[in-house]
C-alpha positions as CSV (number, residue, x, y, z in Angstrom):
1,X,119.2,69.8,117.4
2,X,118.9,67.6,114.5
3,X,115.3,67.5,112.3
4,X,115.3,64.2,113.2
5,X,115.1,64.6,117.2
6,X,112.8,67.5,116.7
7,X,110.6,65.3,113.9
8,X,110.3,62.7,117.0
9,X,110.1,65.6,119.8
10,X,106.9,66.9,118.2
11,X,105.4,63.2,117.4
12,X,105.9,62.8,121.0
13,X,104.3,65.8,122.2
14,X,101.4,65.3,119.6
15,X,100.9,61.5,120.9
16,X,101.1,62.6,124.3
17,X,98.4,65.3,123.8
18,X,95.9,62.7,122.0
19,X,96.4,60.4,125.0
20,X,95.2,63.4,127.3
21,X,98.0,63.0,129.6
22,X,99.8,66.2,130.9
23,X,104.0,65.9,131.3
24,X,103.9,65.3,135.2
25,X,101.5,62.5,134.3
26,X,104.2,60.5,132.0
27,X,106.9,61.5,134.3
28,X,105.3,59.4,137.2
29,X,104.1,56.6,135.0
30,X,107.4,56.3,133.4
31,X,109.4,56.5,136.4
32,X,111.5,60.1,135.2
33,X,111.3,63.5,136.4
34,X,108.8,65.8,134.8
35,X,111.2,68.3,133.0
36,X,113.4,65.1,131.4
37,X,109.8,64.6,129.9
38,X,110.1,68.7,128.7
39,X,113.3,68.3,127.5
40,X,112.6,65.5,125.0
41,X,109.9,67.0,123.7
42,X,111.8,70.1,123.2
43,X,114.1,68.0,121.2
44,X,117.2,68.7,123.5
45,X,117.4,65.5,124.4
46,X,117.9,62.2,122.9
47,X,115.1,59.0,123.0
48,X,117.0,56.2,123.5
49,X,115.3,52.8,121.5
50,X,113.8,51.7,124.8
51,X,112.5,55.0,125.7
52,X,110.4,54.8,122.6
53,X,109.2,51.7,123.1
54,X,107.7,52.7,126.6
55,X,106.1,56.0,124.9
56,X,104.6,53.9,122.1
57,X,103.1,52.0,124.2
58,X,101.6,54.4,127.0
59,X,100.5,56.6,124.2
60,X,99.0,53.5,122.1
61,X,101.0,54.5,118.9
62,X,103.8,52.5,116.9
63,X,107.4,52.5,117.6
64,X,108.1,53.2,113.6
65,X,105.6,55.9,113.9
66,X,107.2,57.6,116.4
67,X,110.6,57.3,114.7
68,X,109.5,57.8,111.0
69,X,106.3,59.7,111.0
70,X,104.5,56.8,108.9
71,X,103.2,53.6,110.2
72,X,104.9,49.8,109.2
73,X,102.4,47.7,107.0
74,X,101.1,47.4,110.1
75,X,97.1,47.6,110.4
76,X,97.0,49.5,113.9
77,X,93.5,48.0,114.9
78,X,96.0,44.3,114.8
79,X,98.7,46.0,116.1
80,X,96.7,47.2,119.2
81,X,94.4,43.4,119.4
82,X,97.9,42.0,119.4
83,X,98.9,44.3,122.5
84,X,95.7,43.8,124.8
85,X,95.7,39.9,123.6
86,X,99.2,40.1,125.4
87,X,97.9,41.7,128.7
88,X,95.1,38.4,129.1
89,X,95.9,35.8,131.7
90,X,97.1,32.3,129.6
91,X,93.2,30.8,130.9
92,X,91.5,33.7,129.1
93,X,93.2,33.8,126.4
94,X,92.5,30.5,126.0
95,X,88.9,30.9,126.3
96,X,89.4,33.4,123.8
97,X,90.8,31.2,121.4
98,X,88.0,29.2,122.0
99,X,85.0,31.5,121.4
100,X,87.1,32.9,118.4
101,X,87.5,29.1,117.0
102,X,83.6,28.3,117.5
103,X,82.9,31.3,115.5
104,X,84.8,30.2,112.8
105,X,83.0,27.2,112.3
């Protein structure tokens, strides 16, 4: 195993732990098999770029954290506005807009 899988293997684990989710939990969210979720944390098997996406995102951390250990210039509290701003129907987040541009002025 190479530090670098076992750098991310334990980043996963520790995100996965802060999220309060056990390993069966993010097998059936994530559509895999409970001990594929074992061995990536055990480092013995590869993340692929897509499979990191989907952790960051159930686990509410960056992608570059993940892979580096540090976060991008990032500030997370955007980085996570940005995600739930994405989750809003258009006619909400239009609203939103709104109320945002009112308090603006």
């Amino acid at each position: 195993m190479s530090e670098a899988r076992g750098e991310i293997a334990e980043r996963l684990r520790a995100a996965r732990e802060q999220a309060g989710l056990s390993q069966g939990q993010v097998a059936a969210k994530l559509g895999m098999q409970r001990p594929t979720i074992s061995e990536i944390e055990a480092g013995r098997r590869k993340v692929t770029a897509e499979e990191a996406g989907t952790f960051a995102a159930l686990y509410d951390v960056s992608v570059a954290w993940l892979i580096n250990g540090h976060e991008e210039d990032v500030d997370p509290s955007i980085e996570l506005a940005a995600r739930e701003l994405a989750k809003l129907k258009r006619e909400d987040l239009d609203t939103l807009l709104h109320l945002l541009r009112t308090l603006r002025k």
